[in-house]
N, CA, C and O atoms as a printed pandas DataFrame, in Angstrom:
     atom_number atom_name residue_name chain_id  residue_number  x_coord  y_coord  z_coord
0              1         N          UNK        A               1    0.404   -0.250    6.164
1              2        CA          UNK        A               1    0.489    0.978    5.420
2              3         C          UNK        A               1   -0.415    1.993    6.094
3              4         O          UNK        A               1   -1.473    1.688    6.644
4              5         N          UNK        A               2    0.127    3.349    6.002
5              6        CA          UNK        A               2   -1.225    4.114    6.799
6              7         C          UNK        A               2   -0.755    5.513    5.814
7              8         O          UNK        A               2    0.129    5.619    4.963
8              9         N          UNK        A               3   -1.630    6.375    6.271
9             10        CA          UNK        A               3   -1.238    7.733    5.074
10            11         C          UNK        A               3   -1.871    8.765    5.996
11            12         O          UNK        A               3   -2.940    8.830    6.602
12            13         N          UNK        A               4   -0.427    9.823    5.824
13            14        CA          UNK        A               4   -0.646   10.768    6.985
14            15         C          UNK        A               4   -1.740   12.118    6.564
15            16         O          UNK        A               4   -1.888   12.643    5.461
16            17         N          UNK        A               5   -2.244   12.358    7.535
17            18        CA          UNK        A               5   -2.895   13.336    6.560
18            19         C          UNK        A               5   -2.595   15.245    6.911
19            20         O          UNK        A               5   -3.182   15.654    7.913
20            21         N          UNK        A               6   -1.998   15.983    6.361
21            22        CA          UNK        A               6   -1.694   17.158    6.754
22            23         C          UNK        A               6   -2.333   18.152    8.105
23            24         O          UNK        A               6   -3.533   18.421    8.074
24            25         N          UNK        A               7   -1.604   18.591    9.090
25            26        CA          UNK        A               7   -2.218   19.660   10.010
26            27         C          UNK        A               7   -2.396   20.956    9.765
27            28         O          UNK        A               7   -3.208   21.619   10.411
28            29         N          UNK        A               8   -1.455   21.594    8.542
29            30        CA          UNK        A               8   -1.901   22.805    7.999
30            31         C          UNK        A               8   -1.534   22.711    6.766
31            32         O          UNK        A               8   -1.238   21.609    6.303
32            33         N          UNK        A               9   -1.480   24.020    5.899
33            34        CA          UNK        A               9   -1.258   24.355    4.712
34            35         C          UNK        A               9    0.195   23.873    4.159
35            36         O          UNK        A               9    0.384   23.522    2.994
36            37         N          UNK        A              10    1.298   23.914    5.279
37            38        CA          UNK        A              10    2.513   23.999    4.820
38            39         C          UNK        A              10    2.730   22.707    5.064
39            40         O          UNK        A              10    3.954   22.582    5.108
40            41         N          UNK        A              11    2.096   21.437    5.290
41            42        CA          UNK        A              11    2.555   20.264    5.172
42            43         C          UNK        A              11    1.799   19.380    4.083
43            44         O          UNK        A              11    0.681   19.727    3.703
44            45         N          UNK        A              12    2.427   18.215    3.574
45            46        CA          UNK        A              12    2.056   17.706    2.482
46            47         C          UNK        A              12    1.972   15.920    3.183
47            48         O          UNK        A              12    2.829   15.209    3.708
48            49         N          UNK        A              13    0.398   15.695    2.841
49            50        CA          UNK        A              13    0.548   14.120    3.134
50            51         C          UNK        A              13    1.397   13.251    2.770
51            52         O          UNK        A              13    2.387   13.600    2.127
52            53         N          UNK        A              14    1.224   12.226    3.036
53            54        CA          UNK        A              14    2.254   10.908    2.714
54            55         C          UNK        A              14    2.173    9.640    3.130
55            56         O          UNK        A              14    1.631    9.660    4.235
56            57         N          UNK        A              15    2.451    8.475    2.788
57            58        CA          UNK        A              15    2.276    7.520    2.965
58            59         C          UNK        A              15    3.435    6.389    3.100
59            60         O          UNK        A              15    4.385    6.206    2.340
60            61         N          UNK        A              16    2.968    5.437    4.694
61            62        CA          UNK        A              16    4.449    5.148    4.806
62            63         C          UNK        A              16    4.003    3.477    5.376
63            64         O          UNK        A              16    2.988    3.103    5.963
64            65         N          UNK        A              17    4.890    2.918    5.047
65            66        CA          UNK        A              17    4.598    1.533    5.412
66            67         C          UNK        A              17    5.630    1.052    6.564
67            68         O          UNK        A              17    6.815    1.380    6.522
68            69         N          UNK        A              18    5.152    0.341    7.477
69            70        CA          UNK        A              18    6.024   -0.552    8.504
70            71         C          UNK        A              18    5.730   -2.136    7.879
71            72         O          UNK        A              18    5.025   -2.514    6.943
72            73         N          UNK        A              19    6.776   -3.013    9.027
73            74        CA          UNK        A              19    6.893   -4.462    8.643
74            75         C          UNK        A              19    7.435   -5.038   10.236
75            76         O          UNK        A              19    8.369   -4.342   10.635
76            77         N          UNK        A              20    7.102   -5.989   11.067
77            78        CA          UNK        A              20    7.337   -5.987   12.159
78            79         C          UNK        A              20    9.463   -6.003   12.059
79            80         O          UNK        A              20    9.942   -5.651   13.137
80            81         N          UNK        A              21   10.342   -6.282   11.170
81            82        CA          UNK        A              21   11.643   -5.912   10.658
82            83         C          UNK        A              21   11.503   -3.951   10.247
83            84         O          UNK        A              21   10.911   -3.288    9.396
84            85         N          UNK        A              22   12.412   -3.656   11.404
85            86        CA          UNK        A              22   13.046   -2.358   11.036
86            87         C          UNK        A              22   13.424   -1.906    9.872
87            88         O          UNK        A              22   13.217   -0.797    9.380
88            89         N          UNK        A              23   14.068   -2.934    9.387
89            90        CA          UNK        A              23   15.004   -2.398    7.910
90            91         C          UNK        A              23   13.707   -2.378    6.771
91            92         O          UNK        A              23   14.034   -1.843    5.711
92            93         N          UNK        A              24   12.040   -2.965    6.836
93            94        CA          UNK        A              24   11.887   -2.959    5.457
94            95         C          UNK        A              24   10.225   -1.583    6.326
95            96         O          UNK        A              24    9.036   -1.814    6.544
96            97         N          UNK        A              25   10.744   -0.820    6.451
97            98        CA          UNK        A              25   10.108    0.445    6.527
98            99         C          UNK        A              25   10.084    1.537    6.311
99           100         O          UNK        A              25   11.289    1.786    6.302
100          101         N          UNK        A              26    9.351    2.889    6.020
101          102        CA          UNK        A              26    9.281    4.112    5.274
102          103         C          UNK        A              26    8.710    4.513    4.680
103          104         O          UNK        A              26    7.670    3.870    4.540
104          105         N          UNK        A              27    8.792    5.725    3.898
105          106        CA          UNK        A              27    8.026    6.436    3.091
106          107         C          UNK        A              27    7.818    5.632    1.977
107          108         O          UNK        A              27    8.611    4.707    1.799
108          109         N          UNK        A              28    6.504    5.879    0.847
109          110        CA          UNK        A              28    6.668    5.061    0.034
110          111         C          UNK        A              28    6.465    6.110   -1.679
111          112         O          UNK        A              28    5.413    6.425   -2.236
112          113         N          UNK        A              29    7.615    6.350   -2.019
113          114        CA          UNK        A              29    7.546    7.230   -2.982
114          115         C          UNK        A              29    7.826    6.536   -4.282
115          116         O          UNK        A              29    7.013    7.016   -5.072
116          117         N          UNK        A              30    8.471    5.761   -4.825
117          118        CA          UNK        A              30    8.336    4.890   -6.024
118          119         C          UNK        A              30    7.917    3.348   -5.696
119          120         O          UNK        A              30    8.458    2.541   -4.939
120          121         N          UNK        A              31    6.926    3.236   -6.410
121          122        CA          UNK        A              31    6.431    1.722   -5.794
122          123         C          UNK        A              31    5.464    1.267   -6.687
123          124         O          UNK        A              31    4.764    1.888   -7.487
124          125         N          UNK        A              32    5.546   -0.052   -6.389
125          126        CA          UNK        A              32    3.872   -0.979   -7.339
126          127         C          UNK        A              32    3.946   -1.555   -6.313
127          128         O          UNK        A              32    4.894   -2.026   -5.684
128          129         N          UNK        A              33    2.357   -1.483   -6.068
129          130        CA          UNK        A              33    1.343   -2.861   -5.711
130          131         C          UNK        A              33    0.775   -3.919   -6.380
131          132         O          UNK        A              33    0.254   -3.590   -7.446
132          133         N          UNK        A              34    0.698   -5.224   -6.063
133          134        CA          UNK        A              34    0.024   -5.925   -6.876
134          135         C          UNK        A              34   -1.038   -6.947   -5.900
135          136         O          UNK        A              34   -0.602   -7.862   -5.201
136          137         N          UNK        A              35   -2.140   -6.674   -5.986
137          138        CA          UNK        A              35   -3.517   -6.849   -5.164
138          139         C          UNK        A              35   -4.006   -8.637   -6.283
139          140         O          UNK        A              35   -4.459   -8.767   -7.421
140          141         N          UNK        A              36   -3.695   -9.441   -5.443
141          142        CA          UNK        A              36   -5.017  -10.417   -5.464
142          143         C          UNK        A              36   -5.409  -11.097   -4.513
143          144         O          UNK        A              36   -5.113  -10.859   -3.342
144          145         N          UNK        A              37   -6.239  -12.181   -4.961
145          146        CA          UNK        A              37   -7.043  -12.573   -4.103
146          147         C          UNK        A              37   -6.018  -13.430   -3.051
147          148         O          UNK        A              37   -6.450  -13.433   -1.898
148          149         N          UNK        A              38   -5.338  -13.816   -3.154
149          150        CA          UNK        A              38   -4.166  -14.377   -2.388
150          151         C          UNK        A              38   -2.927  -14.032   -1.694
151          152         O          UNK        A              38   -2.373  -14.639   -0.779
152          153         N          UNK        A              39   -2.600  -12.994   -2.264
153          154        CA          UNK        A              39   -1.628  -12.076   -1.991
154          155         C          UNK        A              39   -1.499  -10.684   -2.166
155          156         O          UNK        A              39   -2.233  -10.080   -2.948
156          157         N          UNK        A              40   -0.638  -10.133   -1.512
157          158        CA          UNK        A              40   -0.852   -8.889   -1.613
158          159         C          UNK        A              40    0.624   -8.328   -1.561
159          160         O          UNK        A              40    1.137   -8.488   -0.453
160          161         N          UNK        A              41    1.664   -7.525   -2.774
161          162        CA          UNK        A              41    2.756   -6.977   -2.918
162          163         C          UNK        A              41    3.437   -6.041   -3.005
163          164         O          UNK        A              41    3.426   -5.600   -4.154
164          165         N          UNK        A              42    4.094   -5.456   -2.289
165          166        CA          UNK        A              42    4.780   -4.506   -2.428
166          167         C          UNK        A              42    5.857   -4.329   -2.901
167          168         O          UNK        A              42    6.820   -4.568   -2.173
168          169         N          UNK        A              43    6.095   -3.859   -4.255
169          170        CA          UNK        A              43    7.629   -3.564   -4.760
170          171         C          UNK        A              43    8.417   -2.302   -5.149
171          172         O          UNK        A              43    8.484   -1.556   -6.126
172          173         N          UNK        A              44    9.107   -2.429   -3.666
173          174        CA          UNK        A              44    9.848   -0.717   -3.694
174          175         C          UNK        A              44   10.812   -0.620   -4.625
175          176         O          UNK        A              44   10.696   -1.504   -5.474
176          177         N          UNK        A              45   11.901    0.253   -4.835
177          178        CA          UNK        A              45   12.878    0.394   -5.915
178          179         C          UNK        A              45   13.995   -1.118   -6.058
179          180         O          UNK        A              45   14.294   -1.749   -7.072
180          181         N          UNK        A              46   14.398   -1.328   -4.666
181          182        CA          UNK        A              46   15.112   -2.883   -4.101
182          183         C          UNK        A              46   14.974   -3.623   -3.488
183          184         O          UNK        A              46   15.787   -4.472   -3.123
184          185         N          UNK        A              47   13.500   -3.444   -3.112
185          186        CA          UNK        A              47   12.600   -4.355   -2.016
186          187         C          UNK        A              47   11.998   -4.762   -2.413
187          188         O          UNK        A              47   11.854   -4.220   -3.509
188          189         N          UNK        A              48   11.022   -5.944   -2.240
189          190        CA          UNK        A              48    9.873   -6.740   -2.701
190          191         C          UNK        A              48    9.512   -7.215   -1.085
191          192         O          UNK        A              48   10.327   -7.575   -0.236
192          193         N          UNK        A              49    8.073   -7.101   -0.947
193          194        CA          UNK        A              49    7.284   -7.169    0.137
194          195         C          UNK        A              49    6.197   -8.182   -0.297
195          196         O          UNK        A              49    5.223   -7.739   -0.906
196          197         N          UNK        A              50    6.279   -9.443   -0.044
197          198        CA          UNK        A              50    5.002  -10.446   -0.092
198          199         C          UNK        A              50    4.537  -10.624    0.734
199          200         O          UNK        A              50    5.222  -10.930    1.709
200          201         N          UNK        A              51    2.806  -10.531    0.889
201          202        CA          UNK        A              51    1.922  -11.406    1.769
202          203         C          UNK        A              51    0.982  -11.473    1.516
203          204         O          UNK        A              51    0.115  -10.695    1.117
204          205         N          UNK        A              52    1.089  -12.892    1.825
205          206        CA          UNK        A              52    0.291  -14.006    1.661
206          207         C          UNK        A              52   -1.507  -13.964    2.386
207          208         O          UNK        A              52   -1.693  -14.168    3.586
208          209         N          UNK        A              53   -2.462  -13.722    1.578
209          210        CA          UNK        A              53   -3.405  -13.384    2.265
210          211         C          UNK        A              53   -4.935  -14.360    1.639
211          212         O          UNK        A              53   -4.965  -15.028    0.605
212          213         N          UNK        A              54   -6.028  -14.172    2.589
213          214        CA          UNK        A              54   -7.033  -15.373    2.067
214          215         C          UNK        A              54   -8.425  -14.296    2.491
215          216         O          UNK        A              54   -9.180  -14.698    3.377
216          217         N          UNK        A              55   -8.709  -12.936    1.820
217          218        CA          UNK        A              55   -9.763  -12.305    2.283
218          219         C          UNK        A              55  -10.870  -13.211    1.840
219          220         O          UNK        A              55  -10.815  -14.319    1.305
220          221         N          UNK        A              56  -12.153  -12.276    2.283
221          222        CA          UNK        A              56  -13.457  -12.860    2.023
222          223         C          UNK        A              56  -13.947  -11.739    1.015
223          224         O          UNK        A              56  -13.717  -10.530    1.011
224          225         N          UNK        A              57  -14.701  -12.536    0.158
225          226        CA          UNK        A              57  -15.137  -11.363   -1.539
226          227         C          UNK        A              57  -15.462  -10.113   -0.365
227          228         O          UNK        A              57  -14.931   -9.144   -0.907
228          229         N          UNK        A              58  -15.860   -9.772    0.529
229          230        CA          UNK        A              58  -16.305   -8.144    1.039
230          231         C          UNK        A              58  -14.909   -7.983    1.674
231          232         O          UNK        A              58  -14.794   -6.758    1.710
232          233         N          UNK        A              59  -13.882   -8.459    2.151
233          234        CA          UNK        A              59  -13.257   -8.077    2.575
234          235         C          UNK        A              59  -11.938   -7.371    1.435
235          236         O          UNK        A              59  -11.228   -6.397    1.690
236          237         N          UNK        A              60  -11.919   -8.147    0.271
237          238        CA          UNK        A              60  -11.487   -8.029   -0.510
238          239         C          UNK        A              60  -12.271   -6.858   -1.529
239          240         O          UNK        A              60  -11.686   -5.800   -1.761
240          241         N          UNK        A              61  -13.358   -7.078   -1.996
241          242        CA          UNK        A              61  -13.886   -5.892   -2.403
242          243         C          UNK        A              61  -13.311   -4.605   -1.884
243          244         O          UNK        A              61  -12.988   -3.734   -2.692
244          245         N          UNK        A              62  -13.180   -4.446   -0.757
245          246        CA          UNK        A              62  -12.760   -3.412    0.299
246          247         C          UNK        A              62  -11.637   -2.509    0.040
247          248         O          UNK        A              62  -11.485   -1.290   -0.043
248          249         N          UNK        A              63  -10.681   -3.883   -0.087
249          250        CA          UNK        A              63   -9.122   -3.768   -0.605
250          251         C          UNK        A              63   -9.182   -2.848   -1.723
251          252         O          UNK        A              63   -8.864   -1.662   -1.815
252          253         N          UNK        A              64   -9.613   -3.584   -2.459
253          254        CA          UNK        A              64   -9.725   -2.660   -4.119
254          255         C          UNK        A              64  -10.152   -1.366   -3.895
255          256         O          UNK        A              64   -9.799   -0.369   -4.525
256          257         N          UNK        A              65  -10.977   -1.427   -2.909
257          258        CA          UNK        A              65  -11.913    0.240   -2.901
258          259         C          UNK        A              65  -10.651    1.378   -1.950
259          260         O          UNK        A              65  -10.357    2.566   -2.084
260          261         N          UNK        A              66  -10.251    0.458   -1.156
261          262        CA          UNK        A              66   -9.567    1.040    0.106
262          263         C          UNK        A              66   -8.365    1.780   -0.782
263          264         O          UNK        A              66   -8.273    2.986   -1.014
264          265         N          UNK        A              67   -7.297    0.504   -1.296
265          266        CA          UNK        A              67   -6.072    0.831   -1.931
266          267         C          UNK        A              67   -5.929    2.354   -2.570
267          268         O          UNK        A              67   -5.044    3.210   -2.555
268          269         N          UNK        A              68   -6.775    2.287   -2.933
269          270        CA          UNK        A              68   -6.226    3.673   -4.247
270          271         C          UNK        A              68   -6.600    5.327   -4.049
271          272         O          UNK        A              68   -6.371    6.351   -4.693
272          273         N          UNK        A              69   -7.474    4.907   -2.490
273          274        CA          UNK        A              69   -7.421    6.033   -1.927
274          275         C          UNK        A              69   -6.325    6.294   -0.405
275          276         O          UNK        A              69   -6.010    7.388    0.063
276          277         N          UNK        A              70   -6.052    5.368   -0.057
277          278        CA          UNK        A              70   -5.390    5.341    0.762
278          279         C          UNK        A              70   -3.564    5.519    0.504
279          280         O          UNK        A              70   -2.833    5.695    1.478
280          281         N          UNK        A              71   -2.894    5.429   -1.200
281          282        CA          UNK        A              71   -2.252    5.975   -1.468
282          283         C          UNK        A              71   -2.400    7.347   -2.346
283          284         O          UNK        A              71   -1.482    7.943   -2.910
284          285         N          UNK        A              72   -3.753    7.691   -2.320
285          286        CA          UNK        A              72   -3.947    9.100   -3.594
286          287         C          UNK        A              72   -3.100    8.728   -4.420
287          288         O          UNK        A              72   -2.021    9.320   -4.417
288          289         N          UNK        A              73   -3.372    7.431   -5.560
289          290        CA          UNK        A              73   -2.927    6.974   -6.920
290          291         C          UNK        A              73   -1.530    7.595   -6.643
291          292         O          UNK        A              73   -1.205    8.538   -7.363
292          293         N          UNK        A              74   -0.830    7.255   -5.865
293          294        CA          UNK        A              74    0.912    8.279   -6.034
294          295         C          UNK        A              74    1.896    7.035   -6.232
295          296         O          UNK        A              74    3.126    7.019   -6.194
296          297         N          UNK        A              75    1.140    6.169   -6.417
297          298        CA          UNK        A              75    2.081    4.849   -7.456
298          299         C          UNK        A              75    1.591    3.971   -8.512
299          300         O          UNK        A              75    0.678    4.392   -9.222
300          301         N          UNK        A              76    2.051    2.859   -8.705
301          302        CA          UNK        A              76    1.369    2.305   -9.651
302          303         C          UNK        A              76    0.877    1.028   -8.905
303          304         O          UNK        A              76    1.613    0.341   -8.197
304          305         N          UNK        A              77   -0.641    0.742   -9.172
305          306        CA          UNK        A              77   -1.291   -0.511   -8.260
306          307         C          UNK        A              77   -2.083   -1.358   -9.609
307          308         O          UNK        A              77   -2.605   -0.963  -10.651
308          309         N          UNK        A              78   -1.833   -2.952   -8.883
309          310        CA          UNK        A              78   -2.210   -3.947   -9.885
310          311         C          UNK        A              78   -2.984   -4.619   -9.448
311          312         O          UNK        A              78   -2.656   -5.428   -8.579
312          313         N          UNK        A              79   -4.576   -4.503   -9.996
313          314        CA          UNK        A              79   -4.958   -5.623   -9.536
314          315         C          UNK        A              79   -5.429   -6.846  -10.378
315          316         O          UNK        A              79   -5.822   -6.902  -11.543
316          317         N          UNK        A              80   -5.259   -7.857   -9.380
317          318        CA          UNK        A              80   -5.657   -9.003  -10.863
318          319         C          UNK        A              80   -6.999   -9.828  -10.046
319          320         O          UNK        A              80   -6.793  -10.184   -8.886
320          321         N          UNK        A              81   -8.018  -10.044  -10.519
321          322        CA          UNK        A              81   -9.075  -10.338  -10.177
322          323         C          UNK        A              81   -8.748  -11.842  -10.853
323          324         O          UNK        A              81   -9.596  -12.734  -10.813
């Protein structure tokens, strides 16, 4: 996931996700995340994006801190501790 950030006035950030598969990439304008300690999800309007993950409590702390600025809250994110 990365989030673009504007060069002037007349453009508007955004945030867009890749997947090493072509077809499950793009902008991400209706969506939930769901953040735990094991996994990590993405569910677009007809997509569902799982992975499978094993952070360390700071790396994970991170996540939580990172996530919700890195989409400017422009979806809905879950986390379950």
């Amino acid at each position: 996931m990365q989030r673009s950030y504007p060069e002037n006035n007349f453009e508007n950030d955004y945030i867009y996700y890749e997947t090493h598969d072509e077809n499950f990439a793009g902008e991400l304008i209706d969506y939930e995340m769901v953040l735990s300690k094991s996994y990590f999800e993405l569910n677009l309007q007809n997509e569902k994006i799982e992975v499978i993950i094993n952070p360390t409590e700071e790396e994970y702390s991170k996540l939580k801190e990172i996530l919700p600025i890195l989409t400017n809250n422009s979806g809905k994110l879950i986390i379950k501790d």
